[in-house]
Every structure is written in structure tokens, then in C-alpha cells.
Backbone as ProteinMPNN parsed JSONL, in Angstrom:
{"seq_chain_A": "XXXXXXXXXXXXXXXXXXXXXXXXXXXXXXXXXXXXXXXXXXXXXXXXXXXXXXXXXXXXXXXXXXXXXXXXXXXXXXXXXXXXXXXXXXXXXXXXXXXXXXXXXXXX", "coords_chain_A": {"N_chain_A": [[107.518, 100.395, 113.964], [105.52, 102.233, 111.963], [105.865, 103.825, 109.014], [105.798, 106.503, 107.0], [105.854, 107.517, 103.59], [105.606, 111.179, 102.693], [104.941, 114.855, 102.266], [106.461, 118.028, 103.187], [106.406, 120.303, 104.997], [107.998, 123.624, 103.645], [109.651, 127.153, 103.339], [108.777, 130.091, 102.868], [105.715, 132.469, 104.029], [103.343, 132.457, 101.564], [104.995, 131.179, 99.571], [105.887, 128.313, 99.859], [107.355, 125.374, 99.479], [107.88, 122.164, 99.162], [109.325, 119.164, 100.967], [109.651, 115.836, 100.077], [109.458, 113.175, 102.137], [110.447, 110.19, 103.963], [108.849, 109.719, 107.148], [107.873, 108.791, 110.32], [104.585, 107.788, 111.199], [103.391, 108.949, 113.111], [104.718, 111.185, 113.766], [104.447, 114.845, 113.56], [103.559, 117.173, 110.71], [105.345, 119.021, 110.056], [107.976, 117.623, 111.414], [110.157, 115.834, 112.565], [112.066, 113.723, 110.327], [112.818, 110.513, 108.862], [114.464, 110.301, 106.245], [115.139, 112.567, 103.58], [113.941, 112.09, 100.356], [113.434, 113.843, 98.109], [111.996, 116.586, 96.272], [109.477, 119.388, 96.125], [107.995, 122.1, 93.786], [105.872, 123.656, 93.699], [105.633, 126.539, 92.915], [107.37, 127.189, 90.829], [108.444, 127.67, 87.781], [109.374, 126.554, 85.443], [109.953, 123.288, 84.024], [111.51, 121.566, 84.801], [112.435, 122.098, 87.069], [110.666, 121.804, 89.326], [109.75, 119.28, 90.079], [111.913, 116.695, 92.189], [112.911, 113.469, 92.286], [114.0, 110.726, 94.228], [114.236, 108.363, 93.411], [115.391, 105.661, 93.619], [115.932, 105.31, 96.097], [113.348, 105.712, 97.184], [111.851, 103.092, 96.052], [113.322, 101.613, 97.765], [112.377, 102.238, 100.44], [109.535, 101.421, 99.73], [109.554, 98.753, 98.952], [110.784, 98.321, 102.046], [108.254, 98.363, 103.693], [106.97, 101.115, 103.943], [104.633, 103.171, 103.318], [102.546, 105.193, 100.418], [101.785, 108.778, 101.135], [98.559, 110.155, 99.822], [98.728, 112.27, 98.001], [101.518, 112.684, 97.948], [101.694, 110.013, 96.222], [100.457, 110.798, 93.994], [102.543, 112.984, 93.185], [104.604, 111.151, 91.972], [103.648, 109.629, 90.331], [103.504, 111.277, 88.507], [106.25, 111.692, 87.982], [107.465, 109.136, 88.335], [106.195, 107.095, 86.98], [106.633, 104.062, 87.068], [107.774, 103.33, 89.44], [105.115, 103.54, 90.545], [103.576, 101.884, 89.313], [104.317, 99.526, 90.494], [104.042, 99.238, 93.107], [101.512, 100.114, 93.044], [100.229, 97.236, 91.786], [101.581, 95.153, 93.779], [99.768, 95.885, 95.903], [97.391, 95.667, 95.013], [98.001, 92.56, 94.383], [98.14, 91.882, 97.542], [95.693, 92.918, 98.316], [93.937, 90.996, 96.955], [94.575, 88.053, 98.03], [94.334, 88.291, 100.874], [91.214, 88.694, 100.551], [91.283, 85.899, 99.558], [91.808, 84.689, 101.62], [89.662, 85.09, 103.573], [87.429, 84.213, 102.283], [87.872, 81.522, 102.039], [88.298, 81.0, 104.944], [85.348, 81.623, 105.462], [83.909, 79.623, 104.523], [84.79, 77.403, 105.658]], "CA_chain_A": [[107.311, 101.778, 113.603], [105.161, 102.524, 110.64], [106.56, 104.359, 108.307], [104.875, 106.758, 105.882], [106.504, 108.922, 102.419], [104.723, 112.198, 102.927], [105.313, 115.786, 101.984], [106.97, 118.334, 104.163], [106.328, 121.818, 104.133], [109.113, 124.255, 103.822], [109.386, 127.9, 102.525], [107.927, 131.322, 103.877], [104.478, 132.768, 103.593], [102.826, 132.613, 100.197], [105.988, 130.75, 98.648], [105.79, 127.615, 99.96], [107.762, 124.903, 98.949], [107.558, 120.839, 99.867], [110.324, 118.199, 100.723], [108.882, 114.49, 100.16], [110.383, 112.875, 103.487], [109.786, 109.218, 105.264], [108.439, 109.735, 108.276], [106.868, 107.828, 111.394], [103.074, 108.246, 110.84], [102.593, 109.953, 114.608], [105.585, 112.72, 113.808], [103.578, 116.169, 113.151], [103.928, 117.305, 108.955], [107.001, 119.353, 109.933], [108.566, 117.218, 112.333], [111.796, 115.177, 112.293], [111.874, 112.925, 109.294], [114.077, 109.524, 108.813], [115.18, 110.206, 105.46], [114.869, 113.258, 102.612], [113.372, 111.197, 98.931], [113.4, 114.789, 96.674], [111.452, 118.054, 96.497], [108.279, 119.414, 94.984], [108.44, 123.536, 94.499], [104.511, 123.768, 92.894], [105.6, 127.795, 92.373], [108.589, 127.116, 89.596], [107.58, 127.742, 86.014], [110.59, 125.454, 84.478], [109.534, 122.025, 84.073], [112.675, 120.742, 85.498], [113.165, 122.791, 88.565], [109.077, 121.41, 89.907], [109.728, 117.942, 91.003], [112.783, 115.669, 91.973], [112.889, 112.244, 93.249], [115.459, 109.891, 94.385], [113.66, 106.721, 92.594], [115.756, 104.513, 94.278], [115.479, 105.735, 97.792], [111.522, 105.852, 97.627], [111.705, 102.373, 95.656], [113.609, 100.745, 98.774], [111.149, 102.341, 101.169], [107.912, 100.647, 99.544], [109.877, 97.629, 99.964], [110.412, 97.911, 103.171], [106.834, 98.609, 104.12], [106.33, 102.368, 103.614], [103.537, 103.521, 102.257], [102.593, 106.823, 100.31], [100.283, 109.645, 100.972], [97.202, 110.34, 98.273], [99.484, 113.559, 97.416], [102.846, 111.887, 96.879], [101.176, 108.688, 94.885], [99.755, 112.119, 92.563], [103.85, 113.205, 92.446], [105.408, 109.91, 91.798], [102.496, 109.223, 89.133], [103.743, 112.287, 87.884], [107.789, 111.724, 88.019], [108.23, 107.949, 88.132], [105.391, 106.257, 87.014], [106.766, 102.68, 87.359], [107.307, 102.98, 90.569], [103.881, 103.903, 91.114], [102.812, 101.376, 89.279], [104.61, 98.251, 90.919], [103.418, 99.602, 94.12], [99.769, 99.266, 92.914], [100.42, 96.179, 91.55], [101.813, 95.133, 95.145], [98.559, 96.642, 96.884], [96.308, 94.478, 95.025], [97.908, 91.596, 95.093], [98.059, 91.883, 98.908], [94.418, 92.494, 98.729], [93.441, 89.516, 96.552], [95.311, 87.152, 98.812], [93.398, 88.807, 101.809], [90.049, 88.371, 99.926], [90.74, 84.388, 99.346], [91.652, 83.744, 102.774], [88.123, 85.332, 104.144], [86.568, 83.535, 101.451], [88.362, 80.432, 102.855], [87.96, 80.991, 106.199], [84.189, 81.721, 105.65], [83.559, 78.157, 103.892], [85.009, 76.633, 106.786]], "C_chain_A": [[106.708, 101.822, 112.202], [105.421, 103.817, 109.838], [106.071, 105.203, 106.861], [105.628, 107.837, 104.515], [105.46, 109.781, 102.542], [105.637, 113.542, 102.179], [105.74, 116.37, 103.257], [106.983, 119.443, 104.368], [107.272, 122.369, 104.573], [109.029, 125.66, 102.87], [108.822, 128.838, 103.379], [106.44, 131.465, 103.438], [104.258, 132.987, 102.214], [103.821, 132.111, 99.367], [106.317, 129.628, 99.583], [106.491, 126.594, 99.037], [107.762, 123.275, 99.535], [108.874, 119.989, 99.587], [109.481, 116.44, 101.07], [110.454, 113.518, 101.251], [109.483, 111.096, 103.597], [109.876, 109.471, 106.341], [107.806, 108.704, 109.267], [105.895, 108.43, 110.944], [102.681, 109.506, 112.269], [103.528, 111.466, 114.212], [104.862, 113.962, 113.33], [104.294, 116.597, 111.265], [105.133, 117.794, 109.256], [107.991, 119.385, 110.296], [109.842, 116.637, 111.916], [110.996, 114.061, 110.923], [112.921, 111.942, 109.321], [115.0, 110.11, 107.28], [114.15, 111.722, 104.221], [114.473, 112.375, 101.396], [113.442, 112.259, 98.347], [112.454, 116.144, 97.138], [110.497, 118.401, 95.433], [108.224, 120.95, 95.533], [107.266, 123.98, 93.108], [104.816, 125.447, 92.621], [106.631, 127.995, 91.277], [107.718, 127.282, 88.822], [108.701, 126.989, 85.293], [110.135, 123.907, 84.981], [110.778, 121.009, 85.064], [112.973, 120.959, 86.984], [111.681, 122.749, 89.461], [109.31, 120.474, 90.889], [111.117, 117.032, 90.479], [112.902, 114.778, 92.993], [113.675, 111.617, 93.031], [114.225, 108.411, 94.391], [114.01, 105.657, 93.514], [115.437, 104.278, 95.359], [114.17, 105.402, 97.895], [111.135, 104.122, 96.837], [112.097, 101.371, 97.115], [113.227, 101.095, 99.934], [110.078, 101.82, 101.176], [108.445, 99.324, 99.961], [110.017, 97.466, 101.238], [108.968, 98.21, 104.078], [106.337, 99.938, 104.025], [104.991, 102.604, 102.986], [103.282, 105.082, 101.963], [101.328, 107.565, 100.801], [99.365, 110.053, 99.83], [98.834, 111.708, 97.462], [100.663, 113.371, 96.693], [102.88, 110.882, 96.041], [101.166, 109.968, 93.748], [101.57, 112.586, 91.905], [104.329, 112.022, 92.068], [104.833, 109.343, 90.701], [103.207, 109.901, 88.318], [105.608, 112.372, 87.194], [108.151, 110.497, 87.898], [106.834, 107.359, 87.939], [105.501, 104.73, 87.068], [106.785, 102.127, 88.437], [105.714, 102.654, 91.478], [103.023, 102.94, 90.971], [103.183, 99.393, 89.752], [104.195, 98.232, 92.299], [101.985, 99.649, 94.153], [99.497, 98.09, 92.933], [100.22, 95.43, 92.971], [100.393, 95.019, 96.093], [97.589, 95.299, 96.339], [96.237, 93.091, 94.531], [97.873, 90.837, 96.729], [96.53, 91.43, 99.093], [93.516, 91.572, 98.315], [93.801, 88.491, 97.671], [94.068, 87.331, 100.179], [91.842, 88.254, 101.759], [89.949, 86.671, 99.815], [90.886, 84.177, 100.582], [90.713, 83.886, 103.357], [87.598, 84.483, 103.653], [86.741, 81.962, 102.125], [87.964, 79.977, 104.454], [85.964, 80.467, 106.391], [83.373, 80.326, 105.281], [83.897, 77.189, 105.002], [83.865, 76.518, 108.296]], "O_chain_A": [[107.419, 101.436, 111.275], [105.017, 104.872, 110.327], [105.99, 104.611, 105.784], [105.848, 109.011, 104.809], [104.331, 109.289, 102.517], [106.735, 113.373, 101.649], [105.604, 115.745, 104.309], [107.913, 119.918, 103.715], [107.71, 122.035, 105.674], [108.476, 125.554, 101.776], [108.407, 128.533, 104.497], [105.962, 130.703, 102.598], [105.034, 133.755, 101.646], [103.696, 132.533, 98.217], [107.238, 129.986, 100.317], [106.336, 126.786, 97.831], [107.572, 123.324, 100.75], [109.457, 119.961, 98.503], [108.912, 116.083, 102.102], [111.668, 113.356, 101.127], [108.292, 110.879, 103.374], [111.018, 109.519, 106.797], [107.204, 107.751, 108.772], [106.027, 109.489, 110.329], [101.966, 110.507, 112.3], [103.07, 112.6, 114.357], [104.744, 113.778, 112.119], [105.398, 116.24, 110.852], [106.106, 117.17, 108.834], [108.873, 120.221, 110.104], [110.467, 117.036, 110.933], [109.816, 113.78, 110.714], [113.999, 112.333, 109.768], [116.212, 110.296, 107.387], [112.927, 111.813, 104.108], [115.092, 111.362, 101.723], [113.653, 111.786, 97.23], [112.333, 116.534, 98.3], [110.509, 117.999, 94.27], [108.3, 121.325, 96.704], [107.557, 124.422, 91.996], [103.931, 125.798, 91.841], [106.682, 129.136, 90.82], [106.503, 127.134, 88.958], [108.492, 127.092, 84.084], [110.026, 123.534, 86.149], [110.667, 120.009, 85.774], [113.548, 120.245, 87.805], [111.536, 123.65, 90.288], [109.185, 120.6, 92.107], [111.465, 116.713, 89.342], [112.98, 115.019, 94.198], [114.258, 111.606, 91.946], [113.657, 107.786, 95.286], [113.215, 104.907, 94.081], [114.791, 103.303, 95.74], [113.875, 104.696, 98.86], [109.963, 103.824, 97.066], [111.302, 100.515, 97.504], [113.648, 100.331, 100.803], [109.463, 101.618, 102.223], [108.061, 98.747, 100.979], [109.438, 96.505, 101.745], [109.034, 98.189, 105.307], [105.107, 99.987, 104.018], [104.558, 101.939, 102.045], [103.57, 106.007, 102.722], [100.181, 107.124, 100.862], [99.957, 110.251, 98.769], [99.603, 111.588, 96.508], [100.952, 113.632, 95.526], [103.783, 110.705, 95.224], [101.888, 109.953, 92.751], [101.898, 112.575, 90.719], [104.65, 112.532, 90.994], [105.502, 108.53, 90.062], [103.643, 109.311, 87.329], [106.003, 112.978, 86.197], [109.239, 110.386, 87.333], [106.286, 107.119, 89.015], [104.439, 104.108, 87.113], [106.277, 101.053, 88.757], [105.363, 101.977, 92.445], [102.063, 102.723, 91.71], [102.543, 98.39, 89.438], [103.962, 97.108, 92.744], [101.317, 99.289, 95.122], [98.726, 97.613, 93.766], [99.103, 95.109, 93.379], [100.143, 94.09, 96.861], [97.201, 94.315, 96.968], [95.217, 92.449, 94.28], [97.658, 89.658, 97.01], [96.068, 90.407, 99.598], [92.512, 91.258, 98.954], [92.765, 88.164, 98.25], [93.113, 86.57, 100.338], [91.324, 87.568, 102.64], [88.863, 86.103, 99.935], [90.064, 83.356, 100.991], [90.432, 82.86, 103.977], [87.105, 83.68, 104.445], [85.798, 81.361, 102.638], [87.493, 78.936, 104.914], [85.439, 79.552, 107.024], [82.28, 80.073, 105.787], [83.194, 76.191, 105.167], [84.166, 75.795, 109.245]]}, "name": "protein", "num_of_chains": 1, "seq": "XXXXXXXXXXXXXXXXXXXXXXXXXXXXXXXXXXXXXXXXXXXXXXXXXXXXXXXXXXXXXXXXXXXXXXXXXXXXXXXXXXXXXXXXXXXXXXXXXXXXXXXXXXXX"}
């Protein structure tokens, strides 16, 4: 099952509000979700009461293979940037590795 952190929409017309969820990738945006990670409520005006994330939770999701959407990388940039950035990290050492074994392969 691949497994994606996404947003979630929640809230009535014109007051909209988002819960950052893991999800299966096929489940529809406001479908069942495995697990809640925090909340993003882009109509607050208090810096505090915008965005909250459970660090840990969304830290032992990337480990297990999750990956984020463009939107929640932009919150998590925004709220935990370490995470964000050991999870880059991650990405392109994956894709170096990737890159020598073509290279490898192709010499062969």
C-alpha cells in the first residue's frame, strides 16, 4: 500500500479548513485516512492557531516510506524545517545511488 501525507479538507463554504492526514494514494482527498499528523486553518490571524504538527508522527511516516504532497513539503518547510530537510536529504541520496547504478549498468 503506498502511502501518501496529504491535506484533507474540512470546514463549510468559504471557511475552509485542512487536516494533514496519511492516506493510501487511491483514497479520494476526503476519504478515510490511516492516521491524523496536525491541522492547517489558512483563515486564523494568530500565528499560533495556523499550523500544528505532530513532528514525530509525520517523522515515523517518512521512515516508513510515506511520502509528502508539494503542499504539505510547503507546511512542514514552514513548521518543522528539519524534518523537511532530512527528508530531502533522504530523496537525493536515493537518487544518487540510482544514478550510479545506471551509470554502472550502462558501462557494462
Amino acid at each position: 500500500m503506498a502511502l501518501k501525507i496529504r491535506l484533507r479538507q474540512q470546514g463549510r463554504n468559504n471557511r475552509q479548513f485542512y487536516r494533514v492526514v496519511v492516506t493510501d494514494v487511491r483514497s479520494p482527498r476526503d476519504g478515510k485516512y490511516v492516521e491524523a499528523l496536525g491541522w492547517y486553518n489558512p483563515i486564523e490571524t494568530e500565528d499560533d492557531k495556523i499550523l500544528h504538527l505532530a513532528t514525530d508522527r509525520i517523522q515515523h511516516w517518512l521512515d516508513n516510506g510515506a511520502e509528502l504532497s508539494e503542499r504539505v513539503e510547503a507546511l512542514i518547510a514552514k513548521g518543522a524545517p528539519a524534518i523537511l530537510k532530512q527528508y530531502t536529504q533522504k530523496r537525493v541520496a536515493h537518487r544518487a545511488k540510482m544514478a550510479s547504478k545506471r551509470k554502472s549498468a550502462a558501462k557494462k
